[in-house]
N, C-alpha and C positions, 0 to 999 in steps of 0.2 A: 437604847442602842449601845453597841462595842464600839468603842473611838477606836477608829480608823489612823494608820498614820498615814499624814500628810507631808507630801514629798516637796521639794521646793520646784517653783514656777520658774518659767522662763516668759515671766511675762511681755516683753515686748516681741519677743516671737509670736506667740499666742494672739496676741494682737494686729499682727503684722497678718498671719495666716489667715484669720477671722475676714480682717478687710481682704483680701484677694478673695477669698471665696465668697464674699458676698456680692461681692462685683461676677463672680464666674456665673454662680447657683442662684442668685436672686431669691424666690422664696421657698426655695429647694434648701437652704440655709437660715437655721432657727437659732434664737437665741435668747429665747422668751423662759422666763423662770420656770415656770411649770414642765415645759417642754424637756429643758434641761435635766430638772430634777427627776424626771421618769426616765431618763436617759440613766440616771446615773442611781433607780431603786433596787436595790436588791430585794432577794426575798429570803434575808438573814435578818443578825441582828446587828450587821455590820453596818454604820453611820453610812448615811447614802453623800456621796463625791461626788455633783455634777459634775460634766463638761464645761465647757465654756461656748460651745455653740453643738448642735447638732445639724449634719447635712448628709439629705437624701439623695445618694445617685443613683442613674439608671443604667450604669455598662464600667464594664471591667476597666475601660480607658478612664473613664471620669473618675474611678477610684485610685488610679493610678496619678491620677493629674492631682488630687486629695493629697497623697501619700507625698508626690513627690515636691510639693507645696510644703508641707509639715519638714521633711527632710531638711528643707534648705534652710527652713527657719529654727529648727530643732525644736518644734511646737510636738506635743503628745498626742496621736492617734489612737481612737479607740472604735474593735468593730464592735455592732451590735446585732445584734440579730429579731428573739422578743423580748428579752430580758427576762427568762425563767432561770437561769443559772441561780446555782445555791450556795459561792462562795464570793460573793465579791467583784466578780467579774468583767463585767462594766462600769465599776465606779473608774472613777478620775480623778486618784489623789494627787496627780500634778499638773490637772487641771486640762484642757486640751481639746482637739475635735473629735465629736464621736460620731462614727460612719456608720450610718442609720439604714440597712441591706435589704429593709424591707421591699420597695419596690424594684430590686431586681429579685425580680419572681415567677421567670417564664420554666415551664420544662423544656427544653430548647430541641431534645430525640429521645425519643424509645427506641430502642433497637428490639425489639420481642425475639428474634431469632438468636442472640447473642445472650439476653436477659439483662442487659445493662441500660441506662439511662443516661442523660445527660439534664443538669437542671442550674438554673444559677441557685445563690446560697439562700435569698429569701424567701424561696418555696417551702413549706412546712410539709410535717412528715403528711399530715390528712390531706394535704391538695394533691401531693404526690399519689397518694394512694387513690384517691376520687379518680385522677387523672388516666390512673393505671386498672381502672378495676375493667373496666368495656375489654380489655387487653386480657384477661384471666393471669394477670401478674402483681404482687405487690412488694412494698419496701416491707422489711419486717423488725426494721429496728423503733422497738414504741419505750421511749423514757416516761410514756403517763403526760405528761405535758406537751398541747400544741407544740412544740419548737421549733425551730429554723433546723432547716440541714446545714447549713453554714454555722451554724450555732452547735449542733450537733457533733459537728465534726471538727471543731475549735474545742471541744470540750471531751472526747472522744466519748460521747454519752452510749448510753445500752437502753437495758429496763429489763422488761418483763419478757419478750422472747431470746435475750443474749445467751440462753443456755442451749437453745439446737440451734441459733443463728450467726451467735458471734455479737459482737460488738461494733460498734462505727468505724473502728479499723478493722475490722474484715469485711466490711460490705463496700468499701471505698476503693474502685481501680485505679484512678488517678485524680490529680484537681491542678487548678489552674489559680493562681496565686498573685496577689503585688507583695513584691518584698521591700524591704523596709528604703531603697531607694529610689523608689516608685517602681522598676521592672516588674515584666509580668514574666509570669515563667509558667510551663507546664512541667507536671511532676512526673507525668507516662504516658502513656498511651491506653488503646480500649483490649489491648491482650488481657487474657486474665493471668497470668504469668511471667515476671521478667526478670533475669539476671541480670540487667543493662544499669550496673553502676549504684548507687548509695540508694537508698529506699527515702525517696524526698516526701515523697507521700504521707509515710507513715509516723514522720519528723513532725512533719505541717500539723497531723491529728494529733490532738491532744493538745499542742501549743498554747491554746486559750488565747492565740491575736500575739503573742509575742516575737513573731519570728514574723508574720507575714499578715495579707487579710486574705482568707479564703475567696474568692470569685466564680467560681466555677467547681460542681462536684459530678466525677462519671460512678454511677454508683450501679453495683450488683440489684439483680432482683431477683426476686422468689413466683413461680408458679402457683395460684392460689391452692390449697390443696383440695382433693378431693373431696374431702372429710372434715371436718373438726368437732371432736367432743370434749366437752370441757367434763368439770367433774371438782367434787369437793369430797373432801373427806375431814373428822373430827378426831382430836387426840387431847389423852388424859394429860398432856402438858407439852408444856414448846418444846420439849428435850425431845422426849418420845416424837412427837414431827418431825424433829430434826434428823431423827435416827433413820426416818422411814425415806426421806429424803438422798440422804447415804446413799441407804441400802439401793434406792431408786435408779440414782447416775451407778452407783458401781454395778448393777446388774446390767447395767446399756440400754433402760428403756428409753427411746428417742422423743423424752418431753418433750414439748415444744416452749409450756411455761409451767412453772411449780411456784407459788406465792407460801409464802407464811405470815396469817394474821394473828397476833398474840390476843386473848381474850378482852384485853383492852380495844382492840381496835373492829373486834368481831361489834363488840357494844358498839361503838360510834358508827359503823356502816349500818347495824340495823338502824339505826335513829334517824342517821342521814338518808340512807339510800331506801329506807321505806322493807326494808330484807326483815326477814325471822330464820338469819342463822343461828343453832346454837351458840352459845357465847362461850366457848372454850377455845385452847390453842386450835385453829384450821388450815388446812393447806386446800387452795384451789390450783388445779392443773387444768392444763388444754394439750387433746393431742393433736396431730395432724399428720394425715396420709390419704389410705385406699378408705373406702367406707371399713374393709374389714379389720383394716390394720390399723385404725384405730381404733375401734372398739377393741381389738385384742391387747395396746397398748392400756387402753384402762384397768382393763381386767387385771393384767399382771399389775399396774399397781396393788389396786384392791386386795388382792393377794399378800402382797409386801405388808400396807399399811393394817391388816391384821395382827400379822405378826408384832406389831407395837402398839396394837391395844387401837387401833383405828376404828372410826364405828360409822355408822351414818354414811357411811359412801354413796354418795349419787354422780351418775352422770347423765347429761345433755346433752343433746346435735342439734336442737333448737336453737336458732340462731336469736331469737329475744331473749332465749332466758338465756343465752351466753353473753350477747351485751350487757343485759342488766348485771349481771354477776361481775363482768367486766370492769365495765363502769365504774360498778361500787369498790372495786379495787384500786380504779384511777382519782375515784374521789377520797380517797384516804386522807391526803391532806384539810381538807373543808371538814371532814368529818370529824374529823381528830380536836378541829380547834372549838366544835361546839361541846366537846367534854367537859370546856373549862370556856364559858365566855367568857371575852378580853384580853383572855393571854394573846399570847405572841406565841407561833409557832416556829421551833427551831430546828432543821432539819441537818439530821449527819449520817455519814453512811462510813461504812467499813466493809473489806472483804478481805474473807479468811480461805485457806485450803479446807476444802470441802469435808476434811476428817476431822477438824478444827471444830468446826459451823457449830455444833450442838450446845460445847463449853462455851465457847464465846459467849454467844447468846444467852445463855443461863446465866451467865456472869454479868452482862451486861445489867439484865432483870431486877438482878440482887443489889446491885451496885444505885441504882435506880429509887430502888428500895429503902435500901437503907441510905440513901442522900433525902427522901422522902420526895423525891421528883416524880412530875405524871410523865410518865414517858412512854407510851402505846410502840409496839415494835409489827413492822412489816419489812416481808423483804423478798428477792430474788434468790431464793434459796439454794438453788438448783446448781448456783455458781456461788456460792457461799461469800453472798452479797448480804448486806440486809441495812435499814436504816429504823433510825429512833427520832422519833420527835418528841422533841421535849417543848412543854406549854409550860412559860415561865410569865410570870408576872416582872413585866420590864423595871416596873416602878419599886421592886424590891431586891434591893442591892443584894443581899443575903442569899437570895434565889440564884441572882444572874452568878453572884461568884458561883454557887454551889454548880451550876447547870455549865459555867465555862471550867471546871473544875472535871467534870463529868467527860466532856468532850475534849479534854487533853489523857482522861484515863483510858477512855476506848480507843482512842489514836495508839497510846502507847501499849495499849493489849494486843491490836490486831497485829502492830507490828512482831511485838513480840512472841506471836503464834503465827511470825513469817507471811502474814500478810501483807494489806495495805491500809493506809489510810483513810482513803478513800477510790472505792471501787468503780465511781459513773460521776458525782460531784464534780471532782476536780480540786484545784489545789486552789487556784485564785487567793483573793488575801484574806481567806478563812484558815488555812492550812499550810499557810508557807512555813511554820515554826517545826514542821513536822517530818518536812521532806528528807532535810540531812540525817536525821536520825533514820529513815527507810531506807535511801539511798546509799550514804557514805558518800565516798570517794570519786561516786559516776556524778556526785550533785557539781563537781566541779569541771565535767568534761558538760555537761550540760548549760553551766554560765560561761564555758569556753563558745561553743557554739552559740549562746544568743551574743555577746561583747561580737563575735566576727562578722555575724550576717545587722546584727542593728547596733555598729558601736557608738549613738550616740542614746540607744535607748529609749527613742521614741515609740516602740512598739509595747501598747499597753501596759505602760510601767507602775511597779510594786506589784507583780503580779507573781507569784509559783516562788519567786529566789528569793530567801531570808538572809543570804548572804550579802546583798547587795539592792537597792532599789530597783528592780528591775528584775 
């Protein structure tokens, strides 16, 4: 594990808090080791920080009664959703109550005529879409992992359709909120359009629980499409992908998703997923439309991905052999760590301007390389996203420096080719060392704004600000 810093306690608050709520919540309020320490696992290599108790409410008032409990005793609130974040997120390095969102899980409206939704935050994206599919509408924001929308949108996650869909800030019309003095507030209304004053909404997304806890999300939906063919194609090296990729968005064909598996990680899906891709750099795409207009959407790739030495071009409108292909691209994580059993898998992501994408990525490979690190590379291509795991042997000091060495040099390259740091992760306290350097000068109207809405800083703290705890 990466030691984590630990913040100082206020522990008779913490104490003071625990008791009221175990008198409110009874055994809706846990405080049981195990419990705790799932409360507060990452899936880094960041030391796991319990809480001090976790508690499950059922409505936006009881979180608020939570909140406004923590406020007065200046005890640390922490929301949760499933605990798939990959920086840190959940832990509790000042110890604190963590608000466990899973049971508020109802979809409260579908509006079908509107396209919009209403759900609390512990619905996950798959119940939403189960819930929506009889509807011929779906959510189409998919990060690969079950997640919470409340989670989702505390982290402003994306994935694998954010390149014709957008990301969790653009599928989000309003949400409803406790802020850090227990008030609940709404951020807008179900228009899809508002001039009407500061954008509170798109403040909340991305936050990661520092400004507020999410309660309520009204979210955009998509018409399932007509059509979907998915499609693979193979290239003599990641560059050449990359290029084909390019040429792909700058010519406007309307992907819907464009993946890139590096040869490394082609091997471990066949092994895991039971596949016989070739094992070279791959790019798997889906499109979506009319039945014609997606096949004609493949075609012009195919076309393109000639021109850079592309081979093996297939597509599908077979819906099994689209999940399985699918799948095996959301199991990339599992897959990855049976390369090397035992390691520990370390997940980081960056994103670059999409003219960028090709160097990045070849640089990253080399870099890799010559660190002698296994690091298999996939990614969101399309929006010149991508992430590396690297499989490190925890128990080899040499390794961890080398692999935390690694992931301070691609932070500093993305930025450096004017990207991000991280493009769907998040900052959480994997990445707070990195923010000032992306930012400058907005990293201080940004702790202007958390010190005024939580100036005692009980909302998720040490979380995104390297300047400050908090």
């Amino acid at each position: 594990m990466v030691q984590a810093k630990s913040l100082r306690r206020n522990e008779a608050g913490i104490e003071t808090v625990v008791g009221i709520l175990k008198q409110q919540f009874g055994d809706r309020l846990q405080t049981g080791q195990a419990i705790r320490e799932q409360h507060g696992h990452t899936t880094t290599w960041i030391e796991n920080q319990p809480p001090d108790a976790v508690v499950f409410p059922h409505s936006t008032q009881e979180v608020s009664e939570i909140v406004k409990a923590c406020a007065t005793h200046k005890a640390p609130v922490i929301a949760f959703g499933t605990g798939t974040s990959l920086e840190g997120h959940v832990n509790a390095p000042a110890g604190g109550i963590s608000v466990d969102l899973s049971q508020m899980n109802k979809v409260l409206a579908v509006h079908s005529g509107d396209l919009d939704c209403v759900v609390q935050p512990g619905v996950t994206r798959e119940e939403l879409n189960t819930h929506l599919r009889d509807q011929g509408l779906f959510f189409p924001i998919d990060p690969g992992a079950n997640a919470s929308l409340g989670g989702m949108a505390a982290t402003r996650a994306s994935g694998t359709n954010a390149v014709r869909y957008g990301t969790m800030k653009d599928n989000i019309l309003s949400l409803e909120a406790v802020m850090p003095d227990g008030q609940i507030i709404r951020t807008g209304q179900r228009a899809r359009k508002s001039s009407a004053g500061y954008d509170l909404t798109r403040l909340m997304v991305g936050a990661e629980g520092t400004l507020g806890i999410i309660t309520e999300l009204t979210l955009r939906l998509q018409g399932i499409p007509e059509a979907i063919t998915s499609a693979r194609c193979v290239f003599p090296s990641v560059d050449a992908a990359c290029q084909a990729v390019m040429m792909t968005i700058q010519y406007g064909v309307p992907v819907a998703r464009i993946e890139l598996l590096d040869e490394v990680s082609v091997k471990a899906a066949n092994a895991y997923s039971g596949l016989a891709l070739p094992e070279t750099p791959l790019l798997l795409l889906e499109f979506h439309g009319s039945t014609g207009g997606a096949v004609e959407q493949a075609e012009t790739f195919g076309q393109i991905a000639e021109e850079f030495g592309g081979t093996d071009f297939a597509a599908t409108s077979t819906t099994e052999e689209r999940n399985k292909l699918w799948q095996a691209r959301h199991d990339m994580y599992w897959a990855s760590l049976q390369l090397r059993p035992g390691a520990r898998g370390i997940s980081t992501d960056v994103c670059v301007p999409i003219s960028r994408l090709a160097e990045c990525v070849t640089a990253t490979r080399n870099k890799a390389k010559e660190l002698e690190l296994l690091a298999p590379i996939v990614g969101h291509v399309g929006d010149g996203n991508f992430h590396t795991l690297l499989l490190i042997d925890m128990e080899n000091a040499d390794e961890v420096a080398k692999a935390d060495g690694f992931v301070g040099w691609l932070n500093d390259l993305a930025i450096e080719m004017e990207g991000t740091c991280t493009g769907e992760h998040g900052i959480g306290q994997g990445k707070r060392s990195y923010l000032a350097k992306e930012l400058g000068a907005a990293l201080t109207f940004m702790e202007a704004v958390k010190k005024a809405l939580d100036p005692d800083n009980i909302m998720n703290p040490g979380k995104i600000f390297p300047a400050r705890d908090g």
